[in-house]
Steps between C-alpha positions, in 0.01 A plus 500: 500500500179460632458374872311173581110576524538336864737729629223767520318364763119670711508262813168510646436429829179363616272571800239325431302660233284227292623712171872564565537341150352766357756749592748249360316480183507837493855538515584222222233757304826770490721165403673544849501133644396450864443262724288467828671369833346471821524800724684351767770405202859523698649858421793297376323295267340830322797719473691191349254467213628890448162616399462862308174541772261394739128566509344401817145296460219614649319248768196465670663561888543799690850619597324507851401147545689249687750326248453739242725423199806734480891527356783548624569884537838449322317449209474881452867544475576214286502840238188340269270683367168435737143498414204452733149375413223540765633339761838500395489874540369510824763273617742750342344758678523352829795320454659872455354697718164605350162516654278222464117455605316169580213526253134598606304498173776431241465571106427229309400469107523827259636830636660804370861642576620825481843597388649767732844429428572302167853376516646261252170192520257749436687796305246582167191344668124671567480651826225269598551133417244201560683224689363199709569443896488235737665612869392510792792686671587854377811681488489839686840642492799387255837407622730794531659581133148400358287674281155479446382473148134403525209507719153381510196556690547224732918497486712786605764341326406293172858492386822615631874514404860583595728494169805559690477146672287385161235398749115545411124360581163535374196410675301374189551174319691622153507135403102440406311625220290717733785723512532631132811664528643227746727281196641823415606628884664142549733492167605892569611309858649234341695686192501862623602447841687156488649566213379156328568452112196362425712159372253165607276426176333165398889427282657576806292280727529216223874533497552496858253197559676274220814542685371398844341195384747407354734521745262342711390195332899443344426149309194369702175441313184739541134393573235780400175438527274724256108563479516745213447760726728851418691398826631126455582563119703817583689286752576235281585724206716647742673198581549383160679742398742491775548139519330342204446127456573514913126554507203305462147562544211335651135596439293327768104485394425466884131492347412879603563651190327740288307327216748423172797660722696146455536473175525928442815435733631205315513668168541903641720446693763206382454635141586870597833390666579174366561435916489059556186500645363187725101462519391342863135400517426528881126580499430182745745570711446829601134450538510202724732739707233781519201293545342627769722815576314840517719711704671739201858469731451103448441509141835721407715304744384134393544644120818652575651177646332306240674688215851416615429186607413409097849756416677241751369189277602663161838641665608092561476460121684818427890499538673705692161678629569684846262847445150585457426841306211680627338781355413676885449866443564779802067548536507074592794604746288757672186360501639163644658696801797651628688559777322893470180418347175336569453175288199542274503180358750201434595494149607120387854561390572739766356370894308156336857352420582237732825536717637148413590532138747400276586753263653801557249813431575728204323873470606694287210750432436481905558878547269580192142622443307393249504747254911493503505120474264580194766743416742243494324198307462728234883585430562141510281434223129294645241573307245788528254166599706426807611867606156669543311216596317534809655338810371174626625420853675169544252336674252557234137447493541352923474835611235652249248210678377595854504164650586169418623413160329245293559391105109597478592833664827573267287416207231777583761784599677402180228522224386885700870592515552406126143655425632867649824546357380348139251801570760801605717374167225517323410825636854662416576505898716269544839657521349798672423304819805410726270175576164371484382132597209331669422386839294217640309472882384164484393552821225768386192435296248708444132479353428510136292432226554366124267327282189563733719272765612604850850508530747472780848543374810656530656898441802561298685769572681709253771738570751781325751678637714769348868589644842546465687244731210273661624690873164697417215474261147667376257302329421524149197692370410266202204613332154379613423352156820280505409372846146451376622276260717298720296413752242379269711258287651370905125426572404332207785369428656372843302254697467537843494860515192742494664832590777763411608761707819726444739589778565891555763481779782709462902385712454582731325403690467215282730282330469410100479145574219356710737267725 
């Protein structure tokens, strides 16, 4: 009989590093399920989750600084397999009696390793590997038992391992693209030396996720609210099928919508899963609320209350209604702050909900990138329409206008917005771009001229990205023609705007959205 997917469990534990997700997405890549705890998470707590291993994060501290993050030393004889990542192996090191060294010049971006020793994680690979580092500190001398199975120009010791205790550390980050053979070095960890089945799929995670809601919600009624995005519909196809005519779904039109996305979500989405579907028109009140607002932290946290103030309205008329299903992914988690990581921004279901509400918070997908959440609408049945459309954050158009937001403002951001992805569909380029949208700074205008007239108007911006799981992104190289095209029909065709320029920021050290 085969075991539960959960029983196989990768706890990672996280010191800090802005992309400790990664390494868990990583993992769930070998269908090993893991979960990231805090690295001052009480020994107790993490051997009674009875996890198959532990990687340690990496972080941006030294072990040498005042309050520098660290475990318990028991943790090493808890008998789990152990694995290290940049700072998580110099802690190792140190922690056991290796040599450490306060960086000088560090290594940061591409570098090469050389296998002296391969061992089990790199057993079949090149001699020389390309890999990507970011340390400060070095480690100069491995713990007693050690071996040393790589080495770099900069790093003595690049990685490191002692199968007897099933301890081991690499300097390099295994869990980023930049490291080509990285995905393969963390499932050989996770199968190889942990012994993990391989079990957690998208059926799995479906299974296991019915069950909990429904033994959380019992009889009570469910609240969803949906924008047609991949990550609300998910949710609420999720919930329907664990609780069925429990649920009921509100669309808000809070006003900052894309243009024809009400009625596309109307008939998409309540046709597709035949889900009772409540339509709230809110476009006054959520603009009377933002008039005036500018600061980007504002504008989530007034739209974020706003949303589940209207939920609270519909949930009086709804019997029985104590939860509110949100479709909060694991990069809205990060990005909003933790207890181990910098906040990047506040995302409106995540920090922008207010503390005194009255339903009870449902999430299922919380601990899910995008790409798995897509994963998992499309076993439940949405539609190829709702699955790979691009995302659209909840707060909408707000935070694709640099300033204040106005209906005159919406209006202009919507007809460019509509103009560029009409274009990229046209174009065939649609489903090949993670996301693509346009961006207005009100408070820019530039000099033009159009019919023999000076003009002083404003820029839109476009911009592309490409990427796996939104934690990092490289903008699209759409072909000059296509742009050419676009940014003449948003000129002539959008007033108010007499120039079109296309953003070519990569994240980092930017993020896809402009607020």
């Amino acid at each position: 009989m085969l075991r539960d997917p959960t029983d196989e469990l990768i706890v990672i534990l996280d010191f800090g590093a802005q992309y400790t997700q990664l390494i868990a997405r990583r993992v769930r890549e070998a269908h090993v399920y893991s979960e990231i705890l805090p690295f001052d998470t009480p020994l107790a707590e993490i051997a009674a989750r009875k996890p198959s291993g532990i990687i340690f994060s990496g972080g941006p501290s030294s072990v040498y600084a005042a309050g520098a993050p660290s475990v318990s030393e028991e943790v090493y004889r808890l008998g789990v397999p152990i694995l290290g990542i940049c700072y998580g192996l110099q802690l190792m090191a140190m922690q056991l009696g290796g040599a450490v060294t306060p960086g000088s010049t560090g290594e940061y971006g591409k570098a090469e390793i050389t296998i002296i020793e391969p061992g089990i994680l790199f057993q079949g690979f090149e001699a020389k590997l390309p890999c990507w580092m970011s340390h400060g500190d070095t480690v100069v001398g491995a713990p007693e038992g050690f071996e040393v199975y790589a080495t770099t120009q900069s790093a003595p010791i690049a990685a490191m391992g002692c199968p007897a205790r099933q301890l081991y550390g690499v300097q390099f980050h295994p869990e980023v693209v930049h490291t080509p053979f990285g995905a393969e070095l963390l499932r050989r960890f996770v199968i190889e030396i942990c012994g993990c089945g391989g079990l957690w799929t998208v059926e799995s995670f479906i299974e296991d996720a019915v069950d909990s809601i429904r033994q959380t919600v019992g009889s009570s009624g469910v609240i969803c609210g949906v924008s047609g995005g991949i990550d609300s519909c998910a949710v609420a196809a999720l919930v329907h099928r664990a609780v069925g005519d429990q649920l009921t779904c509100i669309f808000v039109n809070h006003g900052l919508l894309r243009e024809g996305e009400a009625e596309q979500v109307r008939t998409d989405f309540a046709d597709a899963l035949g889900i009772r579907l409540i339509y709230a028109e809110a476009t006054d009140r959520f603009l009377s609320r933002l008039a005036g607002v500018t600061d980007p932290e504002c504008k989530r946290k007034i739209i974020g209350e706003e949303f589940v103030r209207v939920f609270e309205l519909h949930a009086d008329n709804i019997a029985g209604a104590e939860f509110l299903a949100q479709g909060t992914l694991y990069p809205d988690v990060i990005e909003s702050g933790t207890r181990t990581a910098a906040k990047i921004k506040t995302h409106h279901n995540v920090g922008g909900l207010p503390e005194n509400m009255r339903l009870k918070v449902l999430e299922p997908l919380r601990y899910l990138f995008k790409d798995e959440a897509r994963a998992v609408a499309a076993d439940l049945g949405l539609p190829d329409s709702i699955v790979n459309r691009h995302p659209f954050p909840g707060p909408g158009l707000a935070i694709r206008i640099m300033g204040d937001v106005t209906l005159d403002r919406l209006q202009m951001l919507r007809a460019a917005d509509a103009i560029f992805i009409d274009e990229i569909r046209s174009a065939g380029l649609y489903s090949s771009i993670w996301q693509a949208f346009a961006a207005l700074a009100p408070g820019v205008r530039s000099v033009g001229v159009m019919g023999d007239a000076r003009t002083y108007e404003h820029p839109i911006i476009l911009r592309a990205v490409s990427s796996e799981d939104a934690m990092t992104a490289q903008w699209t190289r759409i072909p000059y023609d296509v742009l050419d095209k676009v940014s003449n029909r948003i000129v002539n065709e959008v007033p108010g705007v007499n120039r079109v320029v296309y953003d070519i920021s990569s994240k980092p050290p930017a993020t896809i959205e402009w607020e």
